[in-house]
C-alpha positions in Angstrom: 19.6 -17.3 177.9 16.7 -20.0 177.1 14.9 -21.4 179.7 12.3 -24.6 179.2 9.5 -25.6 180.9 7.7 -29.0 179.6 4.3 -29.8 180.9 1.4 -31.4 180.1 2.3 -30.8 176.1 2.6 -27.4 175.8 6.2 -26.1 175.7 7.0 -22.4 176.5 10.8 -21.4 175.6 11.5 -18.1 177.9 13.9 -16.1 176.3 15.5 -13.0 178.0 15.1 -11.2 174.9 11.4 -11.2 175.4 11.1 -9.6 178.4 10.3 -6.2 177.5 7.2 -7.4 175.3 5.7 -9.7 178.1 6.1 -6.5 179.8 4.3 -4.2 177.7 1.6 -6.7 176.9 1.0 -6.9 181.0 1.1 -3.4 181.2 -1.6 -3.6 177.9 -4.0 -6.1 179.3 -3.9 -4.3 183.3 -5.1 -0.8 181.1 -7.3 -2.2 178.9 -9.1 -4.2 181.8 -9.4 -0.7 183.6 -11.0 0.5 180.4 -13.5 -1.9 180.5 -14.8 -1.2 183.8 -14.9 2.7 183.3 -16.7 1.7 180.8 -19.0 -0.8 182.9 -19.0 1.7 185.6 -19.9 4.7 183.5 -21.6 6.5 186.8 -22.1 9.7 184.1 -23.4 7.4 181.4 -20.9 9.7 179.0 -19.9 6.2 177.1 -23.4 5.4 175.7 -22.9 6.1 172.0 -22.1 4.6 169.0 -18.3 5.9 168.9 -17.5 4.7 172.7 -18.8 1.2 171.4 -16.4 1.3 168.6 -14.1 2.2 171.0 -14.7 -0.1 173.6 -14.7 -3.1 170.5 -11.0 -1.5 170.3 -9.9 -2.1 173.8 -11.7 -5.5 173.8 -9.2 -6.3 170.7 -6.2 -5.0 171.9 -6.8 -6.7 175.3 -6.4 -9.8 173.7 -4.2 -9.4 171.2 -1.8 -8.6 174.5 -3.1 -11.8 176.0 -2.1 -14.2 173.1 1.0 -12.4 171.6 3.5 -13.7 174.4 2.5 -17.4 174.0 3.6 -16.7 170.0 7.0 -16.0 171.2 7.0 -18.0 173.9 5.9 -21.2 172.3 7.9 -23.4 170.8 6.3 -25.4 167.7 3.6 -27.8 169.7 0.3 -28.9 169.1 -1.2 -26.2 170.7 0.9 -23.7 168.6 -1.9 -23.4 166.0 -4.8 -22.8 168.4 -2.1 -19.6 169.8 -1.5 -18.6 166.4 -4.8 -18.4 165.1 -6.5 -16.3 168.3 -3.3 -14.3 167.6 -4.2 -13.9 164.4 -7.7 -12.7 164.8 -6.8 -10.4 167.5 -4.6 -8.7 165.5 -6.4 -8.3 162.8 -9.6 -7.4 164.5 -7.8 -4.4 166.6 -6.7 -3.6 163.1 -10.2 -3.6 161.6 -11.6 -1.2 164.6 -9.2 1.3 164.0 -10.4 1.3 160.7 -13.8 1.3 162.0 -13.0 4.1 164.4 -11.6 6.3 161.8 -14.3 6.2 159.8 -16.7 6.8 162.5 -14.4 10.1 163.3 -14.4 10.8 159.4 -17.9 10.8 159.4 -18.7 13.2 162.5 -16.5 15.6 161.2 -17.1 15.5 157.7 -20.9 15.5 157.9 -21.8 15.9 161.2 -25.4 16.6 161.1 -25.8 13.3 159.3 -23.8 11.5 161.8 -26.7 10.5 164.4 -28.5 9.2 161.1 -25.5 6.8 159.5 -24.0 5.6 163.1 -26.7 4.8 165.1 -26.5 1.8 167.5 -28.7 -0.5 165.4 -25.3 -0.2 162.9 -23.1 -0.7 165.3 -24.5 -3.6 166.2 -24.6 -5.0 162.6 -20.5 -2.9 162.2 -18.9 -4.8 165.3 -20.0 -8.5 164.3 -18.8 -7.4 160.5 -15.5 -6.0 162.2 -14.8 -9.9 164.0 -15.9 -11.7 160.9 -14.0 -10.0 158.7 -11.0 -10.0 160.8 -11.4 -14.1 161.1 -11.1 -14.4 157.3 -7.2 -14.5 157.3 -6.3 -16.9 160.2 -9.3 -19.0 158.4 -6.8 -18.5 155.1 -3.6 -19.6 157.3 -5.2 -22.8 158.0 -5.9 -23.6 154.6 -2.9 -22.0 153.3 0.0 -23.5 155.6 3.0 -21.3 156.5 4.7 -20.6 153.3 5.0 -17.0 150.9 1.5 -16.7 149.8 -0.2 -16.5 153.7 2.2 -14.0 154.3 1.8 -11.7 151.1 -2.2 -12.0 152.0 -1.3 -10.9 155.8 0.6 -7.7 154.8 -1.6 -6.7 151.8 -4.4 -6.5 154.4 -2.5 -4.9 157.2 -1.3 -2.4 154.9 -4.8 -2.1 153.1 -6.4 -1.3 156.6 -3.4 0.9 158.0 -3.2 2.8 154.8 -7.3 3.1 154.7 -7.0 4.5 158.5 -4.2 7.3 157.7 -6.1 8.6 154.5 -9.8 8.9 157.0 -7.8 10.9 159.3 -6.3 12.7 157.1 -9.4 13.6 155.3 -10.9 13.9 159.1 
């Protein structure tokens, strides 16, 4: 069942099928948002390290991706479909760049632990978390210039798979 709703430009196309991903992506933004204030909060001030920023760069990711993903599915092709697509984009690809980022920082504190404080300090993670969004903006830059066609979409999975593989073979090493 397809339901329409026209205004102001933008049209969203409800489709039952949906449901349980607008559900899940609700359920994603409400847990991330409590994330963020524990780590606000932080009354025992146990989140003031380089990992729990890394972390905390995770949950601000996945928060959005969860915030833009049902307009994707949602939207029907508008004018506005691009802006969606490309925050979408990014999102995406920079919760998939800090779980790379977190796996290496586990890598490292397990692998050479006594040489953690020295490589991950928080004058890197504040140079790490910029490189982590800029990197992850290169490919919705690329699907602008590219267009929808075969080659965006062979760059989009060769880096998905390229940070997903990366991320197994740290913890696995871990």
């Amino acid at each position: 069942m397809v339901a329409n709703n026209n205004t102001e430009g933008l049209n969203f196309e409800f489709r039952y099928s949906n449901l349980p991903f607008v559900i899940i992506c609700v359920i994603g933004v409400a847990s991330n948002v409590l994330l963020l204030i524990a780590f606000g909060k932080d009354p025992l001030k146990c989140f003031r390290n380089s990992g729990a920023y890394l972390v905390m760069n995770l949950w601000v990711t996945d928060c959005l991706t969860c915030i833009f993903a049902p307009f994707i599915h949602a939207m029907t092709k508008t004018s506005w479909y691009p802006v969606f697509e490309y925050f979408t984009l990014w999102s995406t690809f920079a919760s998939l760049a800090s779980i790379l980022s977190v796996s290496i920082d586990r890598f490292i504190l397990v692998a050479i632990p006594i040489r953690h404080r020295i490589l991950v300090k928080g004058n890197v993670i504040f140079v790490w978390l910029p490189a982590v969004w800029t990197m992850s903006c290169a490919l919705p830059v690329l699907r602008l210039f590219c267009g929808p066609g075969q080659t965006f979409e062979i760059y989009k999975y060769a880096f998905c798979q390229t940070i997903i593989i990366s991320s197994a073979v740290f913890y696995a090493f871990t």
